[in-house]
C-alpha positions as CSV (number, residue, x, y, z in Angstrom):
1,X,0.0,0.0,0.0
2,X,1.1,3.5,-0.7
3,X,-0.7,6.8,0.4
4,X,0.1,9.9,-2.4
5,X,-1.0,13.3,-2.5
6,X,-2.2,14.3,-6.4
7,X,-2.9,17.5,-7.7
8,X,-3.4,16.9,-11.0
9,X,-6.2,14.6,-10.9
10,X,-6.8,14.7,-14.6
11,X,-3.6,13.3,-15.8
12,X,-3.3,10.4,-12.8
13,X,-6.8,9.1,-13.5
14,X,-5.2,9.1,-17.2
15,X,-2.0,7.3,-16.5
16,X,-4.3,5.2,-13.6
17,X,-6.8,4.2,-16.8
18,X,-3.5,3.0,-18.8
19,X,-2.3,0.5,-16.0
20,X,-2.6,-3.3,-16.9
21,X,-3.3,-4.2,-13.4
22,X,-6.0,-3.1,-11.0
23,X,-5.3,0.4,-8.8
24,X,-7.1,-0.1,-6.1
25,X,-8.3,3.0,-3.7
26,X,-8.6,2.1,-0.2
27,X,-11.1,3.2,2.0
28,X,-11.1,3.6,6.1
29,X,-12.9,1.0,6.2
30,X,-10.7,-1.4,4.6
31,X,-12.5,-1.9,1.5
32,X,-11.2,-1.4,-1.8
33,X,-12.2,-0.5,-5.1
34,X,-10.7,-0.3,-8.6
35,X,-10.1,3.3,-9.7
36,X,-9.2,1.9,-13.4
37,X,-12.5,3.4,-16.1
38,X,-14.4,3.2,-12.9
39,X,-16.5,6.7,-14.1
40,X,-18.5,6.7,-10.4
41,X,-15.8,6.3,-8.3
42,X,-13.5,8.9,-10.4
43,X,-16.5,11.1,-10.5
44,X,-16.4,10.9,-6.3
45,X,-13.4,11.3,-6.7
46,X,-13.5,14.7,-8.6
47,X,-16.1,16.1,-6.2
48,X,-13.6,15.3,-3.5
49,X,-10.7,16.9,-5.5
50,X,-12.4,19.7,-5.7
51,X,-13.6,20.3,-2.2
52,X,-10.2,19.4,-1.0
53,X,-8.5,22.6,-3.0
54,X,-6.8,20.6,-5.6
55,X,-5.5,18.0,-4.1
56,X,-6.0,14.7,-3.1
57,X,-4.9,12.3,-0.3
58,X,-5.2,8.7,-1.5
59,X,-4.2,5.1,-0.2
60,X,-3.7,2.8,-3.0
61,X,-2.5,-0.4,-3.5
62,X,-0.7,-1.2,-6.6
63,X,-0.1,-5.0,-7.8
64,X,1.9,-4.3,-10.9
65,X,5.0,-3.1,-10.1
66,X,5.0,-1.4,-13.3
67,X,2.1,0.2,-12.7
68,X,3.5,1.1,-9.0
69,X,6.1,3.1,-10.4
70,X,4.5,4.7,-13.2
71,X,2.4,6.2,-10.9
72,X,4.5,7.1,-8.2
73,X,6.7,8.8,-10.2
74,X,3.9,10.9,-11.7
75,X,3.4,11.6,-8.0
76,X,6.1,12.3,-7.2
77,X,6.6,15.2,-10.1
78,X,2.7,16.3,-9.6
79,X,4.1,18.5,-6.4
């Protein structure tokens, strides 16, 4: 699991949309869902960006390590 801040919430649901394994969003509850073309949960997503200013706090787990690092990296050149 990973937790990442992300301002640009546009291009990671992009790259996230592009991974060939799932990216799963974790919840406080310890449920997860599959961000990947999932247009409700990026849609909530969104609606939270925006309330939140712009940015985004999000635990994620990441199977394809790939995938991991593709997004981290975007991450990490998002701040």
């Amino acid at each position: 699991m990973i937790k990442l801040y992300i301002f640009n919430l546009e291009e990671f649901l992009y790259l996230a949309d592009r991974c060939s394994g799932p990216v799963n969003l974790l919840s406080e509850g310890g449920k997860s869902v599959d961000i990947r073309n999932s247009c409700s949960v990026q849609k909530n997503l969104y609606q939270e960006h925006r309330e939140n200013g712009g940015r985004l706090y999000l635990g994620l787990k990441i199977q394809n390590v790939k995938d991991y690092f593709r997004l981290v990296n975007f991450s990490i050149g998002d701040m």
